[in-house]
N, C-alpha and C positions, 0 to 999 in steps of 0.2 A: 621577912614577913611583910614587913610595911612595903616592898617591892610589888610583893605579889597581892595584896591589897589594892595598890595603886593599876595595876596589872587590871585586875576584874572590873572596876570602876572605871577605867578605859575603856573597855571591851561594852557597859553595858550605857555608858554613856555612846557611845558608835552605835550601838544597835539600837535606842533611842532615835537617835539622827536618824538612820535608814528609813525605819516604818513609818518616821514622820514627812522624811519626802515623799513617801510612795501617795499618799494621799486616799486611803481607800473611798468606794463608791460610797454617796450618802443613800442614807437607808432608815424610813421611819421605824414606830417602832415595831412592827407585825413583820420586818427587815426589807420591806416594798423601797425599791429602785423608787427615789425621788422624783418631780418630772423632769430637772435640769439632767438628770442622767438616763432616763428612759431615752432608746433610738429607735427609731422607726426610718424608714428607706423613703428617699423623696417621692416615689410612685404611688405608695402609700397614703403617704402628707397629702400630694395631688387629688389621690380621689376623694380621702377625708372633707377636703374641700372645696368640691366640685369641680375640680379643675386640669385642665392635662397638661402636661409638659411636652410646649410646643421648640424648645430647644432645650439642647443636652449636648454641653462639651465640658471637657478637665477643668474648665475656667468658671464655665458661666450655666447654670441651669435657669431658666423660665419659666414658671405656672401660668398659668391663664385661663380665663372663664371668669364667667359672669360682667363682662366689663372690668375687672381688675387684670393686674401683670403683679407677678412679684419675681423679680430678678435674685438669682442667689450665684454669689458669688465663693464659693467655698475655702481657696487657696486667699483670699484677699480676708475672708472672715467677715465678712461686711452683707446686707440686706437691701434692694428697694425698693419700695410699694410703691404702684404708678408713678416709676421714674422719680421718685423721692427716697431721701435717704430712711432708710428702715431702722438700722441700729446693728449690732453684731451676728452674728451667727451663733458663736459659743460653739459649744464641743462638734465634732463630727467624726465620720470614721468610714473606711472605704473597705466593701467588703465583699467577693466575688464581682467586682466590677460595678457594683452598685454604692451609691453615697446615700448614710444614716444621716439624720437629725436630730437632735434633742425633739423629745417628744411636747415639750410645751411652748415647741415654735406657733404648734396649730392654734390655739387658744389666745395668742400673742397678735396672731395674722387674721383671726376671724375678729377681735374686737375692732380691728382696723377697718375688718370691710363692714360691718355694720355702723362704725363713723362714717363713711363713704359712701352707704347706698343711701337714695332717696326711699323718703317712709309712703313710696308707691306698690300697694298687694300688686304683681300679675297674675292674668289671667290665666290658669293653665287649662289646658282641654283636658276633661279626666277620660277619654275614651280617641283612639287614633281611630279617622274615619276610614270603611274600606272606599276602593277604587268603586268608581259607579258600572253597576252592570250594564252589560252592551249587549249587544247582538252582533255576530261573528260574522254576517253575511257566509262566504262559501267556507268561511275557517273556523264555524260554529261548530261544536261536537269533535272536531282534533284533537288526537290524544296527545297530553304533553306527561311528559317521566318525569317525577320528581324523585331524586332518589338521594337518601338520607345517609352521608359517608359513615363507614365504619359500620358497627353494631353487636351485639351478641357476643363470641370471646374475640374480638376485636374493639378495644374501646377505645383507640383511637388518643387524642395527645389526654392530658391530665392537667384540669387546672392547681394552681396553690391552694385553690381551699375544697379541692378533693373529687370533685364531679368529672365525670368525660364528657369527653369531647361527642361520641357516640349521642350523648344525654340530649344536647346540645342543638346537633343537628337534623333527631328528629323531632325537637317540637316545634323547630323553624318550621322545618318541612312539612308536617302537617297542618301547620297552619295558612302553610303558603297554599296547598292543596285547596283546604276550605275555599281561600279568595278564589281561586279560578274556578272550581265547581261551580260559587256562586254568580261567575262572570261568562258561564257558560260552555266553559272547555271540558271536556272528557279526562280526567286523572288516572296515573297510573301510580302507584308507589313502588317504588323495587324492595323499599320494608314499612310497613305501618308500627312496627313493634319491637324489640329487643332482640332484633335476629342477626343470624351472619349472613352475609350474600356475595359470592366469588365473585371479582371484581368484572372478569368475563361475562358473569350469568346478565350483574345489571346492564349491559351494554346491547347485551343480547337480547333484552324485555324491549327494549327502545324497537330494535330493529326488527324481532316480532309483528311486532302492534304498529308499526308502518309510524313512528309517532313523529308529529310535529316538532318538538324540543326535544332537548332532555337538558336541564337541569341538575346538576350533585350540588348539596350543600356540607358545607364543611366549617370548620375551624382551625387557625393553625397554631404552632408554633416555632419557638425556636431557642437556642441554647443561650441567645441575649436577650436577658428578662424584659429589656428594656425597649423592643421592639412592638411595634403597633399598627393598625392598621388591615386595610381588606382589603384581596386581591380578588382580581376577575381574570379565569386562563380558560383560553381556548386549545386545541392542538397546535401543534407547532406550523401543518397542513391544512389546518381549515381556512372553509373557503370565507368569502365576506360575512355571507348568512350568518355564520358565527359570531364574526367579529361585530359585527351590527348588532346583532344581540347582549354581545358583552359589555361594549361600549354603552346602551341601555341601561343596562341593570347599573352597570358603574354611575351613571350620571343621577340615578334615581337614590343609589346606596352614598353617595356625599349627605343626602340631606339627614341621615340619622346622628350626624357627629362622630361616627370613627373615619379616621385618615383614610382616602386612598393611595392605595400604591396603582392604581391603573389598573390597565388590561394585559397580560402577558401570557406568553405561550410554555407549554410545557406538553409533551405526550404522557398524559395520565392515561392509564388504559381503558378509562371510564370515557375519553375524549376522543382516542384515536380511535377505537375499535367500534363508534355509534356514526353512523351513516346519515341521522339526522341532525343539525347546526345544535351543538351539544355546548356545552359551560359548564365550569367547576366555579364553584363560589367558598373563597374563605374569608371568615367574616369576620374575622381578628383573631385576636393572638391569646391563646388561654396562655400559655406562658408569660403574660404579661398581668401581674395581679389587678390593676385597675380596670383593662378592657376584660380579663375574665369575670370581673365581678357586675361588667357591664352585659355581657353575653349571658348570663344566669339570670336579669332583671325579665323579668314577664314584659314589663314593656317595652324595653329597649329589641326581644325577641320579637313582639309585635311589629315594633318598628322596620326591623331589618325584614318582617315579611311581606310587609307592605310594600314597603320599597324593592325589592326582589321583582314581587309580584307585579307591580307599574311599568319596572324594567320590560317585562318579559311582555306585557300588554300593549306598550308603544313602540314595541318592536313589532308584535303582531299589525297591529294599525298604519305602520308605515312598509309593510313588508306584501309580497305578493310570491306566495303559495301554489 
């Protein structure tokens, strides 16, 4: 008896020990995930504070904006703000390719940068000005195609917080539309609205209408969340006209703050089958949570239409028709 006594009391002293290494999550009392254990994804963290991740490898991650850096160092567990030591990392955890953080890194990192900034307000402009109207001389009243990728049961990539891509690219586009009507060029839209349109047919409105450009707007993605940035493609055969135009709108689209990846070719059927010096524009990456929440901003859409729209305008002005 006193065997088996000794026996159970073994057994319940071990399973003691056990549950006490395992450590479970701390949890107030409503059972809420504490902050030192809430994780959120560094792309996340980034936007939370205003900031993009201008490097990204197994070793070393980067934030930056507004005049700060903060270097994360994940495998070393260590932090530095403006090339100063920052202090630990704490917990992490790597998860479809992406790296978590303790959620009360953010709150940690922003009392920093308000040590840091000077107690100077800027100025911000509340309204993006449009381009000034011109007069076209012989390329006044030229139809240009704006045509709005995707739409209708087609809705194109999906961002993480729910919206298409469809959504997206037409309120670019219609906006882009407004500036040139009000700059004097003739518009054409291949959708103003929630429709489907074979990718043939838009190609074929272009060439119709004898039109000057054509334009498609888009959004992209891709299967690494972590990707960003806007591309500008012509056909793989287009002539200069093209590339001239693309190289525009590229050099106008750096100044809204997402990455370019340049100008590149590709036969979209919306590109090879238009007769007129034609461009596909993708303006980032909805698969990437931070630029999708940037591509959803009213202003930041303003931004990208303006700058589109300049592109497409100092091409006209250095171009001959």
């Amino acid at each position: 008896m006193k065997k088996f006594t000794l026996l159970v009391l073994s057994l319940v002293f071990v399973a003691l020990a056990v549950s006490g290494c395992q450590q479970p999550a701390k949890r107030n009392a409503a059972g809420v995930l504490a902050p030192d254990e809430q994780m959120v994804n560094l792309y996340y963290l980034a936007g939370r504070l205003e900031m993009k991740t201008s490097l990204v490898t197994d070793r070393k991650i980067v934030l930056s904006g507004g005049g700060n850096n903060i270097a994360i160092f994940p495998k070393d567990n260590y932090i530095y703000f403006n090339d100063k030591y920052f202090g630990t990392l704490g917990k992490t955890k790597n998860k479809d390719g992406l790296i978590y953080v303790r959620s009360s890194l953010e709150e940690q990192i922003r009392k920093e940068i308000v040590k840091t900034t000077p107690a100077i307000t800027p100025v911000i402009p509340k309204t993006i000005p449009k381009p000034t109207k011109k007069s076209w001389a012989d390329g006044e009243g030229r139809i240009i195609v704006i045509d709005p990728g995707h739409g209708g049961k087609d809705p194109g990539a999906i961002s993480p917080h729910g919206f298409y891509e469809k959504t997206v690219n037409l309120d670019v586009a219609l906006q882009i539309a407004g500036i040139l009507k009000d700059s004097g060029f003739r518009i054409i839209m291949t959708r103003s609205n929630d429709t489907f349109i074979e990718l043939d047919e838009r190609a074929n409105i272009a060439n119709r209408n004898n039109a000057l450009l054509f334009i498609s707007i888009h959004a992209d993605s891709c299967a690494t969340s972590g990707r960003n940035g806007f591309t500008v493609y012509v056909a793989k055969q287009a002539g200069s006209s093209a590339r001239n135009l693309a190289e525009a709108i590229d050099r106008q689209m750096t100044g809204t703050g997402i990455k370019s990846h340049g100008t590149r070719q590709a036969d979209y059927r919306v590109l090879k089958n238009t007769r007129c010096p034609a461009v596909l524009v993708e303006m980032g990456y909805l698969s990437n949570y931070w630029e999708a929440k940037q591509l959803k901003d009213k202003n930041m859409q303003r931004k990208l239409a303006v700058a589109i729209t300049n592109g497409i305008i100092n091409y006209v002005n250095r171009s001959k028709y």
